[in-house]
C-alpha positions as CSV (number, residue, x, y, z in Angstrom):
1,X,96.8,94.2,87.5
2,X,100.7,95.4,86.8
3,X,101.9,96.3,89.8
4,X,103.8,99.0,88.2
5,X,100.8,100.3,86.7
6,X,100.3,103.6,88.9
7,X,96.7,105.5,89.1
8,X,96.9,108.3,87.0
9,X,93.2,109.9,87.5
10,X,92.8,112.9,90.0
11,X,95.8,114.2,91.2
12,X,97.7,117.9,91.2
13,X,99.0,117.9,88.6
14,X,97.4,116.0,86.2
15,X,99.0,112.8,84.2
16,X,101.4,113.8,82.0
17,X,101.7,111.9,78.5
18,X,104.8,110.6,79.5
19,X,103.0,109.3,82.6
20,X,100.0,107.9,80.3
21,X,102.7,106.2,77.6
22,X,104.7,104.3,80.5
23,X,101.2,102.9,81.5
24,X,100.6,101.8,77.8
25,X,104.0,100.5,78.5
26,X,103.4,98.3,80.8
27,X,99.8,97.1,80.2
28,X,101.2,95.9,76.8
29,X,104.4,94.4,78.2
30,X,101.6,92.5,80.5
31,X,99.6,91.6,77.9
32,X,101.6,90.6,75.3
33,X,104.2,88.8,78.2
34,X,106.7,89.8,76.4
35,X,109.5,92.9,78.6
36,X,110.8,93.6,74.7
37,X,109.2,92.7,71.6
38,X,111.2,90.8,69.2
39,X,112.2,92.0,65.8
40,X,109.0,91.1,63.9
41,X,107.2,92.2,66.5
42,X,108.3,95.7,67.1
43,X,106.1,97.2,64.8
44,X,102.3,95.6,66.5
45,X,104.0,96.2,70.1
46,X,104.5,99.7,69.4
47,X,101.5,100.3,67.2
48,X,99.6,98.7,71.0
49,X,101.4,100.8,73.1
50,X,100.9,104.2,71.1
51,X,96.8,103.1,70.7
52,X,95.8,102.1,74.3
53,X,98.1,105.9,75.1
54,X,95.5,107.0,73.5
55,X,92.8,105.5,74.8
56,X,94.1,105.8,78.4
57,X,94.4,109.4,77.3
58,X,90.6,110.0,76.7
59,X,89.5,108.1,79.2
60,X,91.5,110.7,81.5
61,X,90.1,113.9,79.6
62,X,86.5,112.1,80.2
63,X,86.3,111.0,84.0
64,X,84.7,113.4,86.2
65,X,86.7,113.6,90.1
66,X,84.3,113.3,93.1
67,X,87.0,114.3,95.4
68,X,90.0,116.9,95.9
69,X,92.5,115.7,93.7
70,X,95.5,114.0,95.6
71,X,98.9,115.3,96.0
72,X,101.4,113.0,94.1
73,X,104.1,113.5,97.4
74,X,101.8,112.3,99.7
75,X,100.5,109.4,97.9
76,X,104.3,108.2,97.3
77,X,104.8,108.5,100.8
78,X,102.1,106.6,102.2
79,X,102.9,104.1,99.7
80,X,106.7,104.0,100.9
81,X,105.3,103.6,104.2
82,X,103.3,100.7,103.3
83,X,106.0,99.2,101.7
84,X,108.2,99.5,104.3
85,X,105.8,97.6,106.8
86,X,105.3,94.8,104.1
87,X,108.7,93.8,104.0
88,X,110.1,94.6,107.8
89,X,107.6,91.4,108.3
């Protein structure tokens, strides 16, 4: 998976569609292995992106959380901590 691709189910506050559009974003960026689509292509790329935001978008509204959802703050902070043990290796 994208690494820049970012869990967007159960957490306070929920996704917001510019969170979920970024993520169609990237998945087709990923997909089509392509940053920026070229001139012809515009049209499909965006036509992707705007269909798997939707997707991505029900399948949000449909999960059902088993836990409390997670703070966004503290789950960017454990993941700079992380980070910053990775790479003082």
């Amino acid at each position: 998976m994208c690494r820049n691709i970012r869990p967007l189910h159960n957490f306070a506050p929920p996704a917001t569609p510019d969170e979920v559009h970024a993520a169609a974003v990237q998945y087709v960026r990923k997909v089509s292995g392509s940053p920026k689509p070229a001139k012809d292509n515009t049209e499909a790329f965006d036509r992707a992106v705007e269909e798997v935001a939707a997707a991505t978008q029900r399948l949000l509204d449909a999960l059902v959380a088993h836990g409390a959802p997670k703070d966004r703050e503290v789950e960017a902070a454990k993941a700079r901590a992380r980070a910053a043990e990775r790479y003082a290796r």
